[in-house]
C-alpha positions in Angstrom: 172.8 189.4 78.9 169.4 188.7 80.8 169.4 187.2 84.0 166.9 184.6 84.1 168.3 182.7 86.9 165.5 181.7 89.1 165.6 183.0 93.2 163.4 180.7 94.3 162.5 176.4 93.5 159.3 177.8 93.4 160.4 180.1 90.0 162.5 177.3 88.8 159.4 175.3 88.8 157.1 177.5 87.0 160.2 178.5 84.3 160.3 174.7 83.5 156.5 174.3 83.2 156.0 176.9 81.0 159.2 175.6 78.5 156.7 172.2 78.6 155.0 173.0 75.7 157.6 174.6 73.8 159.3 171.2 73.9 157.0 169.1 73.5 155.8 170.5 70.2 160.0 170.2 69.3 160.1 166.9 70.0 156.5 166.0 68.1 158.1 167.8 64.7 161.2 166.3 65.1 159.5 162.6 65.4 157.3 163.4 63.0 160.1 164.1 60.3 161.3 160.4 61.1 158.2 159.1 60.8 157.9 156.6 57.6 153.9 156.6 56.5 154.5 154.4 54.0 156.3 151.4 56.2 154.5 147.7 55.3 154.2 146.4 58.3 153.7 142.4 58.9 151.0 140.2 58.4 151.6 138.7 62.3 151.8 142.1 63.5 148.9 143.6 61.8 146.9 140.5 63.4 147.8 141.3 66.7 147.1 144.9 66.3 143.9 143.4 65.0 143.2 141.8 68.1 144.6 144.4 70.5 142.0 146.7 68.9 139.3 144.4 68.8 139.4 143.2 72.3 139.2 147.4 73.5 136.0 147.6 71.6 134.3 144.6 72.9 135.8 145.6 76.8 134.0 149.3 75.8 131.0 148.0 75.0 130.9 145.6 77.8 131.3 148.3 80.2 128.6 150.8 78.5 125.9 147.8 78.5 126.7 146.9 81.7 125.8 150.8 82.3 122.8 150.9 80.4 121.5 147.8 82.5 122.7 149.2 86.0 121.5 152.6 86.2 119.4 152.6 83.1 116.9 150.1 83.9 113.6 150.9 85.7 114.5 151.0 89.8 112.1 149.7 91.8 111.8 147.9 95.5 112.7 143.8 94.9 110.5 141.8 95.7 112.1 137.9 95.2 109.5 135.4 94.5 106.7 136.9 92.7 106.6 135.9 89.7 104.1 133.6 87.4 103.8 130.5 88.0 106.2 127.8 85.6 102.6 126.7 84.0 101.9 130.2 82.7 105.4 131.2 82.2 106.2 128.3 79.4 102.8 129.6 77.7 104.0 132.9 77.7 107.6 131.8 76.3 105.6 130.2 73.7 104.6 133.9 72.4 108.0 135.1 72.1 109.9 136.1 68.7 113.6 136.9 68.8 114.4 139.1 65.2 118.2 139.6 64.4 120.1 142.7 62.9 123.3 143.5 61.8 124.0 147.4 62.2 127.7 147.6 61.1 130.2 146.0 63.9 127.1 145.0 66.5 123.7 143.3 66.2 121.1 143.4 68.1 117.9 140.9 69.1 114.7 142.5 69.0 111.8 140.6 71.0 108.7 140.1 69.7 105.7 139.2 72.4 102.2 139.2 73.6 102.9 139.4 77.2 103.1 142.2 78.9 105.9 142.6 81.3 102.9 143.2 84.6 101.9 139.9 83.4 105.2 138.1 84.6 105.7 140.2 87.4 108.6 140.4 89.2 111.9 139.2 88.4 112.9 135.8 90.3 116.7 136.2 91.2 118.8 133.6 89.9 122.6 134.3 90.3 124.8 131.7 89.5 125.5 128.9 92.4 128.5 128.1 89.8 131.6 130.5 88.4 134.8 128.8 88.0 137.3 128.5 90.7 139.1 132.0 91.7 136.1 134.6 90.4 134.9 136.7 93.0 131.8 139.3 92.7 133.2 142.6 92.5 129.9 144.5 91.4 126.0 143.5 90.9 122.6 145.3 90.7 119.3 144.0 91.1 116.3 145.6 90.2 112.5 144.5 89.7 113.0 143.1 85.9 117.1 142.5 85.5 120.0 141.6 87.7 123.7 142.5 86.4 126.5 140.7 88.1 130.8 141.2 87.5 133.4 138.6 88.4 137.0 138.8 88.5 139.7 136.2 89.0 143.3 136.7 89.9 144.8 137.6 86.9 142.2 140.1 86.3 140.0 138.2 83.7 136.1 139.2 83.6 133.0 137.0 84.0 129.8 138.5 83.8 126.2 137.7 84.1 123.0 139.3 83.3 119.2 137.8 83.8 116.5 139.6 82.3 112.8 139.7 81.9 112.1 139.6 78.1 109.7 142.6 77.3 107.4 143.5 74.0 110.2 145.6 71.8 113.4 145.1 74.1 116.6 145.0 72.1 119.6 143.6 73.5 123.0 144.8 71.3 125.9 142.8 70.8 129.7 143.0 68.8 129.2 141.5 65.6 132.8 141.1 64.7 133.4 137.1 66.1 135.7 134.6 64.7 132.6 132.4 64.7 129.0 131.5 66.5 128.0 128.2 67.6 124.7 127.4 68.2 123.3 124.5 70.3 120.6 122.7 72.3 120.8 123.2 76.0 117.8 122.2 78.3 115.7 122.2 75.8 116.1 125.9 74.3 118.9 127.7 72.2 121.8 128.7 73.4 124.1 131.1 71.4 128.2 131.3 71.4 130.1 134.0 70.3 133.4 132.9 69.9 136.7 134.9 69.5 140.6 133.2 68.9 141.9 135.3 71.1 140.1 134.0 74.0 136.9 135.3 74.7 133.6 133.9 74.5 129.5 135.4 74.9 126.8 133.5 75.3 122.9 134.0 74.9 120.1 132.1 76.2 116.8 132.4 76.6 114.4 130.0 78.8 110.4 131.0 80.1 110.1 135.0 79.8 114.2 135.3 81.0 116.8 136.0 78.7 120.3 135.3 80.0 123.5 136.8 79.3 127.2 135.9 80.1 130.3 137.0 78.9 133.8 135.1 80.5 137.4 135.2 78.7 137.8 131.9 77.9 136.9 129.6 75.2 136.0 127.0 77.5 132.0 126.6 76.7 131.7 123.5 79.4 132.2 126.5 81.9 129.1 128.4 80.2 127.4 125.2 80.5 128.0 124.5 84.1 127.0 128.2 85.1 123.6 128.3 83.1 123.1 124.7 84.8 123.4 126.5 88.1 121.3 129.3 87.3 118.2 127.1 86.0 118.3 124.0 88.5 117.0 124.6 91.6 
């Protein structure tokens, strides 16, 4: 009979790691013979999986825009405060044409405008002076034409905000697949809701040359209200 009885932990360790595989591909075939691929699973089930699944997308996508915007937008030294003047800045939002498409489970917004984005100059910072109680900042980035912010409460729910300047051609993608969109007045210009059951909500707003962005798990749209209200009164 052959002696494989290890001499050492160390050869007892390697022995088992090597049987790993061999194992695991036993226990996979042996599952896999129990498996029932035809099994009708229920309607209450297959709408939470719906939402499990749907939820991971949108938290995906969230994460790769907030990419795009942090390290994909042009870096340049900040300088707060110049900017046009409100006069010329509500001319130049005047000139500005948003143009939806659908493209599968997103849409984007393309803008349409005369202004060039030297005309505007730089970005004027305005973070939020609101977020509901418990959200801290846990990431931000500000460069010369967009600012990116992430908040996080206790139980790990995500707010975000991102401000903008809107350029000739600049697309701005969002998930398509909403329970439902509610649009409304707000200071004057439109302000978009994306709405989903499970407790999520996206809003988009555009005021002057800025376009504003903010994404917060909950359905609560007073709370989008009250944090555009801080952004745009001084």
């Amino acid at each position: 009979m052959l002696n494989i009885m290890p001499k050492k932990q160390d050869d007892l360790d390697r022995i088992l790691y090597e049987q790993i595989p061999i194992a695991e591909e036993a226990f996979i075939k042996a599952f896999e013979k129990r498996v029932d691929y035809n099994h009708t699973f229920s309607d209450e089930f297959e709408r939470k999986m719906d939402k499990i699944v749907r939820k991971e997308k949108r938290l995906r996508f969230a994460e790769k825009t907030g990419k795009v915007l942090k390290y994909a937008a042009i870096i340049a030294l900040i300088l707060i405060g110049v900017s046009l003047p409100f006069g010329g800045m509500a001319k130049a939002a005047a000139l500005i044409e948003r143009i939806k498409t659908v493209i599968g489970d997103m849409f984007f917004y393309e803008y349409k405008t005369e202004v060039d984005v030297e005309d505007v100059g730089t970005l004027e910072l305005r973070l939020p002076t609101y977020v509901p109680e418990g959200y801290e900042c846990v990431d931000s980035n500000i460069d010369a034409i967009s600012c990116y912010a992430v908040y996080v409460n206790d139980m790990g729910q995500l707010l975000s905000y991102d401000q903008y300047i809107i350029q000739d051609g600049q697309q701005m993608y969002y998930d398509s697949e909403y329970d439902y969109e509610e649009k409304m007045e707000f200071m004057g210009n439109e302000l978009v809701l994306l709405c989903y059951d499970e407790g999520f909500m996206g809003a988009i707003y555009t005021c002057e040359m800025y376009g504003y962005d903010i994404t917060i798990e909950s359905l609560d749209k007073n709370e989008v209200l009250k944090i555009l209200e801080s952004v745009l009164i001084e």
